[in-house]
N, C-alpha and C positions, 0 to 999 in steps of 0.2 A: 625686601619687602614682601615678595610673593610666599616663603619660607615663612613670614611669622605669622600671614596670613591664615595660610595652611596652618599651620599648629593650630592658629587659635582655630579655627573649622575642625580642626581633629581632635582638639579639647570639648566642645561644644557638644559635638557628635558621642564622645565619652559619655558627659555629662546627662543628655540625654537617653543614652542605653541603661546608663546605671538608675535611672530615672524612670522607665517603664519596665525595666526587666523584674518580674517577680522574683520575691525571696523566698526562699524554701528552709526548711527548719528541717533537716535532714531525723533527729530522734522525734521529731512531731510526724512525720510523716511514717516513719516505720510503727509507729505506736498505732495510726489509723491504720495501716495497712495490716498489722497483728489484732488490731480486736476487728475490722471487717471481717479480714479471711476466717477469726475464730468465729464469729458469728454465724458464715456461711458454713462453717466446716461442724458446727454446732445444731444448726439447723439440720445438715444431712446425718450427724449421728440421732437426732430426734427422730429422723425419718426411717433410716433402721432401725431403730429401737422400736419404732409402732409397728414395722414389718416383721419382724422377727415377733411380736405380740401377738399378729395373728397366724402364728402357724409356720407362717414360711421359711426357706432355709436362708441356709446365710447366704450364698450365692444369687438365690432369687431377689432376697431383701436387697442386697446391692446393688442390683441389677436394678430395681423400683426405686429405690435413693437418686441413682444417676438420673433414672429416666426424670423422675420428680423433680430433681434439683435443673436440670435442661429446662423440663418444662414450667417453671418458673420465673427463669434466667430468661427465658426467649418472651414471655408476657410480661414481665417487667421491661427488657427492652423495648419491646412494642408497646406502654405504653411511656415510655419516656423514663422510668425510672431507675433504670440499671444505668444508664449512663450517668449522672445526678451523684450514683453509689459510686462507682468507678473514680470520678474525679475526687470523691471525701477518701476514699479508700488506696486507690493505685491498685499494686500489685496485690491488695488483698484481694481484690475481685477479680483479676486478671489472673493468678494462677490456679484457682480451682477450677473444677470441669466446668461453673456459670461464667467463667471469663470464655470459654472455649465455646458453650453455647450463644454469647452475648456474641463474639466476633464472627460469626455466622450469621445468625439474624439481623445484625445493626446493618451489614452490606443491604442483606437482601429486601429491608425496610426501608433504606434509603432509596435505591434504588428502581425500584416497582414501578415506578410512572415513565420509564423505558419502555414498560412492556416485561412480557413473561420471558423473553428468550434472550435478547439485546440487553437487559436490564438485570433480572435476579438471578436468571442463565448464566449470562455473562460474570457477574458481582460478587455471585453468594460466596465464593471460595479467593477473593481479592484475600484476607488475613490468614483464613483458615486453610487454605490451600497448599502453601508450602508447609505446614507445621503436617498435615493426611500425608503428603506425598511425603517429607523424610521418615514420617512416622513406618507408609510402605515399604518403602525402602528398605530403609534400616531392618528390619523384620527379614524381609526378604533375603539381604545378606546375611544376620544371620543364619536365618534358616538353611541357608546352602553350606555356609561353615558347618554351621552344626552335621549337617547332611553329610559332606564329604569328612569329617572325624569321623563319623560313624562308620561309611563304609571303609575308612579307611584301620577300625578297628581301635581309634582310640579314645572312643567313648564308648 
């Protein structure tokens, strides 16, 4: 008796997972996530394109694209609407450099009513953090490979 109990409790329980668990439409959601990211990636070739129009080099222009696309990514965060983009999007907004500014600022927006040091101190780098530090890293290793081929004359 206690065995068909249980089933039926583990039928039930079934029943109701498959019953609030959202569905996903796996070429629905890559489709958002390719015309998002093109949008954003659309936007910042607009933004060099007007950079390089007045004069500047390509180096500088890109430099002003990233800075511009950050600082848009982190005012749309703040005020609610990068995250809004994110959930229609995914990894469209999550892999260019506004998903990298978004996961910066959303800590440190959240956060704030800690306090400056306990709060956005503590916060700002909760997602961004490990992604700086391997970025360090990594760099760093190579740079010493690279370093010792050289002295060692095979580059």
């Amino acid at each position: 008796m206690p065995d068909k109990e249980k089933q039926k409790q583990q039928q039930e329980y079934q029943d109701y997972v498959k019953k609030v668990t959202p569905t996903h439409s796996l070429p629905v959601n890559m489709c958002k996530a390719f015309v998002t990211g093109g949008a954003i990636c659309a936007v910042g070739q607009i933004i060099q394109n007007w950079c390089d129009s007045l004069g500047l080099g390509k180096q500088t222009a890109g430099s002003w694209c990233s800075l511009l696309l950050v600082l848009c990514s982190v005012i749309l965060t703040g005020f609610g609407v990068y995250p809004k983009l994110a959930k229609f999007g995914g990894a469209g907004t999550l892999v260019p450099i506004t998903g990298f500014a978004n996961s910066v600022a959303a800590p440190a927006i959240e956060y704030k009513k800690e306090g400056q040091v306990f709060g956005i101190g503590c916060k700002i780098f909760t997602i961004a953090g490990p992604v700086i530090l391997y970025g360090l890293f990594t760099s760093w290793v190579l740079g010493l490979i690279y370093w010792v081929l050289k002295a060692v004359g095979v580059m």
